[in-house]
N, C-alpha and C positions, 0 to 999 in steps of 0.2 A: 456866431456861436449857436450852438443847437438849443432852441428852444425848449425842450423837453429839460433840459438839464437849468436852464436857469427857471424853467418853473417848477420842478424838484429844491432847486438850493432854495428858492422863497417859500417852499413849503416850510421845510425844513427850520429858517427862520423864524418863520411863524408859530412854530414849536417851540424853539427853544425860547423864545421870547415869554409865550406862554408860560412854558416850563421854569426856568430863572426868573423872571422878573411878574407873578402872578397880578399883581396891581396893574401892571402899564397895562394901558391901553397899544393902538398904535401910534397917538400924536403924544403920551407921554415916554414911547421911547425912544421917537424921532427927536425928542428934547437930548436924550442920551447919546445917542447916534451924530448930530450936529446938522439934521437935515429935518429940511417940514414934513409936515401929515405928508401931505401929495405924494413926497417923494420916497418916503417909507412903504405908503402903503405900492408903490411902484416895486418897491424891491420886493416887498412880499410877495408880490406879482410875477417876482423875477423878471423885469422889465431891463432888455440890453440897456438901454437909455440912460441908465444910472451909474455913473462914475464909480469905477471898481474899488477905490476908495471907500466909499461910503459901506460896501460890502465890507470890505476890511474893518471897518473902523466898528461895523457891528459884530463881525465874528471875534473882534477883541474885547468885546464890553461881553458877550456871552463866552468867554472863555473856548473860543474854540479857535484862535487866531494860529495855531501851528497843523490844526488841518489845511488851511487857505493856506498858509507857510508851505506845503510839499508842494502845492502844484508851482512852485518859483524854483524849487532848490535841484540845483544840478545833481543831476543818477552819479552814486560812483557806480564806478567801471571796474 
């Protein structure tokens, strides 16, 4: 995957985390997410290395889990 875009989408994260959740830190929303500091603050990194899962499980906790939803769903025709 293009690096440029997975270190956009952990921007991104990094916003909305801030934005919805102003208390957490990163290792208190990696408690939310179901993954450690390390590996949160990876995603914010947008690091491939992190099981696309964990991405998901966090665009659902930030209410954005039907953007991550289109890049799955079949184009109609």
């Amino acid at each position: 995957m293009n690096p440029e875009i997975l270190f956009k989408m952990g921007r991104k994260l990094a916003l909305l985390r801030k934005r919805n959740f102003p208390k957490d830190n990163q290792a208190t929303f990696a408690i939310r997410v179901g993954v450690s500091k390390t590996t949160y603050v990876k995603m914010e990194k947008g690091d491939s290395q992190v099981a696309i899962g964990s991405y998901f499980k966090a665009a659902s906790i930030l209410n954005v889990e039907s953007q991550f939803r289109v890049l799955f769903t079949t184009p109609k025709e």
